[in-house]
C-alpha positions in Angstrom: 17.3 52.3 51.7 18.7 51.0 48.6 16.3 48.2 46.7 18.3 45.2 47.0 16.9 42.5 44.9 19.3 40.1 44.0 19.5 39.4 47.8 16.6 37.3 49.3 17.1 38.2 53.2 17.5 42.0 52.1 14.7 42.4 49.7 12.3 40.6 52.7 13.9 43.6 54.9 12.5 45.6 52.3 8.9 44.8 52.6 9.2 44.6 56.5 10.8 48.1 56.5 8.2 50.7 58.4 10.1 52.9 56.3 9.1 53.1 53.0 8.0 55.9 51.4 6.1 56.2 48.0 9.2 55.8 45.8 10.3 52.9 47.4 7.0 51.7 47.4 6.4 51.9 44.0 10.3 50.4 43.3 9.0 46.9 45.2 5.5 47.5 42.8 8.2 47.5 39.7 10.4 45.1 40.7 7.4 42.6 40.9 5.5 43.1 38.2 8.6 42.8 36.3 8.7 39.4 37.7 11.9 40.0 40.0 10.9 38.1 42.8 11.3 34.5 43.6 8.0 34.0 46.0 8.9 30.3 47.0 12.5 31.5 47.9 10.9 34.8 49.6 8.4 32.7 51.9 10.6 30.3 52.7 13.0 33.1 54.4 10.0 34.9 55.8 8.9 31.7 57.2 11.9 30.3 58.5 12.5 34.2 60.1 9.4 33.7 61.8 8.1 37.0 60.2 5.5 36.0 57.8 2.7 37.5 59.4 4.7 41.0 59.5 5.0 40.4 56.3 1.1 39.6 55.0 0.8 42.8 57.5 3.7 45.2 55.5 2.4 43.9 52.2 -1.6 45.4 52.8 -0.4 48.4 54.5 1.5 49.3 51.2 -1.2 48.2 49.0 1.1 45.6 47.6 -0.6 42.5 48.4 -2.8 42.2 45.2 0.3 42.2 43.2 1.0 38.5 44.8 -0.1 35.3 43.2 -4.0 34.7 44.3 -2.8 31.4 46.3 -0.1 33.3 47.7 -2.4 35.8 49.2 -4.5 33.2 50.6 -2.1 31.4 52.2 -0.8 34.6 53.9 -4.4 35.7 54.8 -4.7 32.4 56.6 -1.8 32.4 58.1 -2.1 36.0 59.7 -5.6 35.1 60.9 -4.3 31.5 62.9 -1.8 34.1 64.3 -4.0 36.6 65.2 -5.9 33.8 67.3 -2.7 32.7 68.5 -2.0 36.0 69.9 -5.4 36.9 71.5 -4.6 33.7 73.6 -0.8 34.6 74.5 -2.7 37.9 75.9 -5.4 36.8 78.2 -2.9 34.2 79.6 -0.5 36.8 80.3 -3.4 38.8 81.3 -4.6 35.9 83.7 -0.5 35.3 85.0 -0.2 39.1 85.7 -3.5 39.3 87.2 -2.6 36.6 89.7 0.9 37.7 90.4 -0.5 41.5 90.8 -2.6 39.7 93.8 0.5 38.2 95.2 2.5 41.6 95.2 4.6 40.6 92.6 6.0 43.5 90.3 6.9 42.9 86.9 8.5 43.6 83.8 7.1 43.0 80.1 10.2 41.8 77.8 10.1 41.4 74.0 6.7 40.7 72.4 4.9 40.8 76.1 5.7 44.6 75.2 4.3 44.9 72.3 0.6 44.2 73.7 1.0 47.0 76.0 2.0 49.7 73.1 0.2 48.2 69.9 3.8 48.3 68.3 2.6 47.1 65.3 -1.3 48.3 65.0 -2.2 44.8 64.1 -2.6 42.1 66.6 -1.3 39.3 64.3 1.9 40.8 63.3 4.5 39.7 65.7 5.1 35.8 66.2 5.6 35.1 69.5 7.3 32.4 70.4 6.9 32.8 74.5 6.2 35.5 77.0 9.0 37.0 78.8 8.1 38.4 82.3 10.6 40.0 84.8 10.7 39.9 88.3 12.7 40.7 91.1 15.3 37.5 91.9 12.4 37.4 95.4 9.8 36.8 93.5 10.9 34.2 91.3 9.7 31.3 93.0 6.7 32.8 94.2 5.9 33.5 90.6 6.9 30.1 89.4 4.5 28.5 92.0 1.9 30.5 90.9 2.3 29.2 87.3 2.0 25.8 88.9 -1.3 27.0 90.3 -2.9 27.7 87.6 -1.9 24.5 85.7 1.4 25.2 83.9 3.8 22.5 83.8 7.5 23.0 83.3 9.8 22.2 80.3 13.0 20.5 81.7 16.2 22.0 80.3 19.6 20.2 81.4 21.6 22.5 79.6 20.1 25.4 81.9 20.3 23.2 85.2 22.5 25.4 87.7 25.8 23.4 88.2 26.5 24.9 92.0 29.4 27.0 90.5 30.2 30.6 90.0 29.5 30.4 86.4 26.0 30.1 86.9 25.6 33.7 86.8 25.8 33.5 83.5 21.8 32.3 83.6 18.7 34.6 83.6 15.8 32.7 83.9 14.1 29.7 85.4 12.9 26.9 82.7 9.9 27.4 80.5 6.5 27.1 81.9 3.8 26.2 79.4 -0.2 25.7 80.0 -1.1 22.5 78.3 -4.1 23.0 75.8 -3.1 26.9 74.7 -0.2 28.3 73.3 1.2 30.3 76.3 4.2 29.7 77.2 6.2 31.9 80.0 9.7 32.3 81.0 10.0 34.3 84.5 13.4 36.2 84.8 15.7 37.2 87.0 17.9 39.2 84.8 17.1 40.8 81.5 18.8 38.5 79.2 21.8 35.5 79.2 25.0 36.6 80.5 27.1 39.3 78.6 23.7 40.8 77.2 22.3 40.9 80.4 25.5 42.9 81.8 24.5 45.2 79.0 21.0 45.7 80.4 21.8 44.9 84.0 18.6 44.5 86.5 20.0 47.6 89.3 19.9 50.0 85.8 16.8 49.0 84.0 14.5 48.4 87.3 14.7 52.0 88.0 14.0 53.2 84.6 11.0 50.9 84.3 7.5 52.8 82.2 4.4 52.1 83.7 1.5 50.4 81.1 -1.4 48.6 81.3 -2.2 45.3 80.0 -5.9 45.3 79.5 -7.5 46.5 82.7 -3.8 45.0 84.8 -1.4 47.6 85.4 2.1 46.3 84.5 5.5 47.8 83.2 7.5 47.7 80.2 11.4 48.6 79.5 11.8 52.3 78.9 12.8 53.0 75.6 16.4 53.1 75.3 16.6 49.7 77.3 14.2 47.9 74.8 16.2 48.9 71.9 19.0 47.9 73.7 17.3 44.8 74.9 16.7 43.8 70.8 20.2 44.7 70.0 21.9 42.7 72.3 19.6 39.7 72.3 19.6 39.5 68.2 23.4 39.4 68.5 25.2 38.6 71.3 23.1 36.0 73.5 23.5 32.8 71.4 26.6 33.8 69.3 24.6 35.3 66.1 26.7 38.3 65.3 29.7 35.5 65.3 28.0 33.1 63.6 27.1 35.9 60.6 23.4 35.8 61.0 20.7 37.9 62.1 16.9 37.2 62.8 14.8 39.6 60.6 12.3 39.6 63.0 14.0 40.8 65.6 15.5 43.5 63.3 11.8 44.3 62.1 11.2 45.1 65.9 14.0 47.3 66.1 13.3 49.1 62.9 9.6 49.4 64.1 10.9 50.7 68.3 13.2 53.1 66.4 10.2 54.6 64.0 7.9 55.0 67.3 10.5 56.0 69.9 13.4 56.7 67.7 13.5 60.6 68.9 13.6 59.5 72.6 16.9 58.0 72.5 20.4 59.4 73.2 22.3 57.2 70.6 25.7 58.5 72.2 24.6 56.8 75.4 23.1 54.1 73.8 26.6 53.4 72.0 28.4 53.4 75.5 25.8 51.2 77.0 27.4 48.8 75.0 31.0 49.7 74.2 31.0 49.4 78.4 30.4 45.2 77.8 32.7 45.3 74.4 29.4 44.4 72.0 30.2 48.2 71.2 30.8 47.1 67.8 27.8 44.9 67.2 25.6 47.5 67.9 27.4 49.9 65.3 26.9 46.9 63.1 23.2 46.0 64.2 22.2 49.9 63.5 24.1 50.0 60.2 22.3 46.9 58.8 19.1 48.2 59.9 19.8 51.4 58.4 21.1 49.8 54.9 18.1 47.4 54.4 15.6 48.5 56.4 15.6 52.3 56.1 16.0 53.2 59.8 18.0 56.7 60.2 21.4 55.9 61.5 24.8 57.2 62.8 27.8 57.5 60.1 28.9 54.4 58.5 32.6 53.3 58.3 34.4 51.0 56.4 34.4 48.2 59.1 30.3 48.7 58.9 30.6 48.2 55.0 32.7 44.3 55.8 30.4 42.9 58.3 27.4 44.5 56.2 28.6 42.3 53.3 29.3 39.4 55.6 26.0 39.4 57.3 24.1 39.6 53.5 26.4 36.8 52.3 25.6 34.8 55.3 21.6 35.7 55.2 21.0 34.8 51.4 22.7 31.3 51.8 19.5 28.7 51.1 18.9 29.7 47.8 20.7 27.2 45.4 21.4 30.7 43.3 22.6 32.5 46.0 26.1 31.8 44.9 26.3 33.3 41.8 24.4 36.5 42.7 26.5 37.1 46.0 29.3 36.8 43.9 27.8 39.4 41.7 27.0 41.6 44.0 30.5 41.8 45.6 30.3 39.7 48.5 32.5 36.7 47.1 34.6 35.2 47.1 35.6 37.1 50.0 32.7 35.9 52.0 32.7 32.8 51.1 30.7 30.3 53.6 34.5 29.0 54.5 35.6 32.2 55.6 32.1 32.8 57.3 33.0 29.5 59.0 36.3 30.5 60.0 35.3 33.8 61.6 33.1 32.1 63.8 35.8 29.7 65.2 37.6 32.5 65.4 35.4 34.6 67.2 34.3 31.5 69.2 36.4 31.0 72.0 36.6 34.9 73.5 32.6 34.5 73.1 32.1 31.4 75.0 34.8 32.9 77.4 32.4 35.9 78.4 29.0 33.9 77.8 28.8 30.1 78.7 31.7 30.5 81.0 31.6 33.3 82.6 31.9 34.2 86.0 33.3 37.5 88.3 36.3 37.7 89.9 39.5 35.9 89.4 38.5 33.6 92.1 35.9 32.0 89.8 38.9 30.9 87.5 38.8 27.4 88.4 34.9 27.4 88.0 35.5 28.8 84.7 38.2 26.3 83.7 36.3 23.4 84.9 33.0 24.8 83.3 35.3 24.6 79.9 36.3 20.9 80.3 33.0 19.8 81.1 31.7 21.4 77.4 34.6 20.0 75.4 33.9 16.2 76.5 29.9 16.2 76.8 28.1 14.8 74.2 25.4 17.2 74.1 28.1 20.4 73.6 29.7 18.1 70.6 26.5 17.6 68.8 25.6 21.2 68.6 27.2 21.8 65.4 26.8 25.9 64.1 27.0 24.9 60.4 25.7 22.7 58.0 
């Protein structure tokens, strides 16, 4: 893991790395008390990556944290402690929602940060922001699981854009609307697939079922993705599910997660197999890509790089340090303009665009579902709300 400082989105990998060792450590010590590090710039990313709790968490474990500005401190301290509260209440109302649909019969699946309760992935229990709870169930049990949410006072979050539309490419969907219990901050998505479309034909629902672990959720027995799925889950979810490996961007916190799956079950998983998994759905590349940037800027052991690693590397950082009003000058002295310039980051994602909508928003099996799929396209291209969901600034 090479210290990357000039780079705000890298050096924040670096303190959320479970990686570090002494020396690099004692390079982020340096580095600060030399006054390299921009702390407005460096909370803004943390905060907008939704990782600033990890963060306040990383920064005490390393016995970095008194090297911060006094109100910085406080403000992280504060901010982890709302989070931890946050979290305690996520967990008894997925305790309560489990509980209830174990008393219905209803078997189910812990996805993302549900997970994490179950294994203490992160030893703290105000590290990982959760945004909602992701439970999976068998397509049966869906609406016998969404009525019990309506039992227990949930209410449900319209989505048009999620509405099924009574064609084939409706398969593309894998869960029912939001549910969220006014008065708390649980909010729960039941689903019927692991994830949206091609990254749910990565992790397909007949494969991961069957390899299922068994957990416990406080006294409620539950069960969690094995291993290689979760990682897989991450991967494919980071990049593929709303276009973020073609739109040059990646969420830290999701690559924290992986880093931190890989440091506790890293020596469970065949990363041969892991590789096909992928290459089977053509994402094989943005997995390469997703363990290679993990590997550069987070410290995670890793297959062999390539060259092609090395330009999408460079294009990710380019596209990651864009917010700071320097971040021109010191992309372009690390190497990663003009070449990457955000026109040419721009251009790859139109590019890249059309094959991903092809095999995401407008998918569908079968060349019977052409028609589907070609009205599915006109529909997007003339509705208002498709138009006004501009990528880029």
């Amino acid at each position: 893991m090479r210290l990357q400082p000039d780079n705000d989105f890298a050096l924040l990998a670096h303190f959320l790395s479970p990686f570090k060792n002494e020396r690099s450590i004692e390079a982020l010590r340096s580095l600060i008390r030399q006054g390299g590090v921009n702390w407005g710039q460096l909370l803004y990313r943390a905060n907008t990556h939704l990782c600033t709790p990890l963060w306040y968490v990383r920064l005490r474990e390393d016995a970095l944290l008194s090297e911060l500005p006094e109100e910085l401190q406080e403000y992280l301290f504060h901010l982890h402690q709302a989070n931890i509260e946050r979290n305690l209440e996520m967990k008894a109302g997925l305790e309560e929602l489990l509980g209830a649909m174990q008393g219905e019969g209803i078997e189910a699946v812990l996805l993302k940060g549900g997970a994490t309760f179950c294994d203490d992935l992160y030893a703290d229990p105000g590290a990982r922001v959760m945004a909602d709870l992701d439970i999976l169930v068998q397509a049966q049990a869906v609406e016998r699981s969404r009525q019990i949410m309506v039992d227990l006072g949930y209410l449900e979050v319209e989505n048009p854009g999620r509405e099924p539309e009574g064609l084939a490419t409706d398969e593309r969907h894998h869960h029912i609307n939001c549910h969220v219990k006014p008065g708390t901050p649980v909010a729960v998505e039941i689903h019927y697939k692991v994830a949206y479309s091609q990254a749910g034909r990565v992790c397909p629902v007949d494969i991961v079922w069957p390899r299922r672990r068994g957990t416990h959720l406080g006294a409620i027995a539950t069960n969690v993705l094995c291993p290689h799925d979760r990682l897989l889950h991450n991967a494919v979810h980071a990049l593929v599910s709303e276009g973020d490996y073609i739109r040059s961007q990646v969420s830290l916190r999701q690559l924290a997660e992986f880093a931190a799956l890989v440091e506790r079950y890293g020596d469970e998983i065949d990363w041969d197999s892991w590789q096909r998994d992928g290459q089977r759905q053509r994402v094989g590349t943005e997995l390469s890509v997703y363990r290679a940037l993990a590997q550069q800027i987070m410290g995670a052991p890793g297959g062999e790089s390539s060259p092609l690693h090395g330009v999408h590397l460079k294009r990710f950082l380019a596209k990651g340090d864009v917010g700071n009003p320097e971040s021109s000058n010191r992309t372009a002295k690390d190497g990663l303009l003009p070449f990457f310039t955000q026109k040419a980051i721009k251009a790859y994602y139109y590019a890249k665009l059309p094959l991903w909508s092809w095999n995401n928003v407008f998918y569908a099996q079968g060349q019977g579902a052409l028609p589907d799929r070609l009205r599915s396209i006109r529909k997007k291209l003339t509705s208002s709300r498709s138009l006004g969901n501009i990528p880029f600034e």
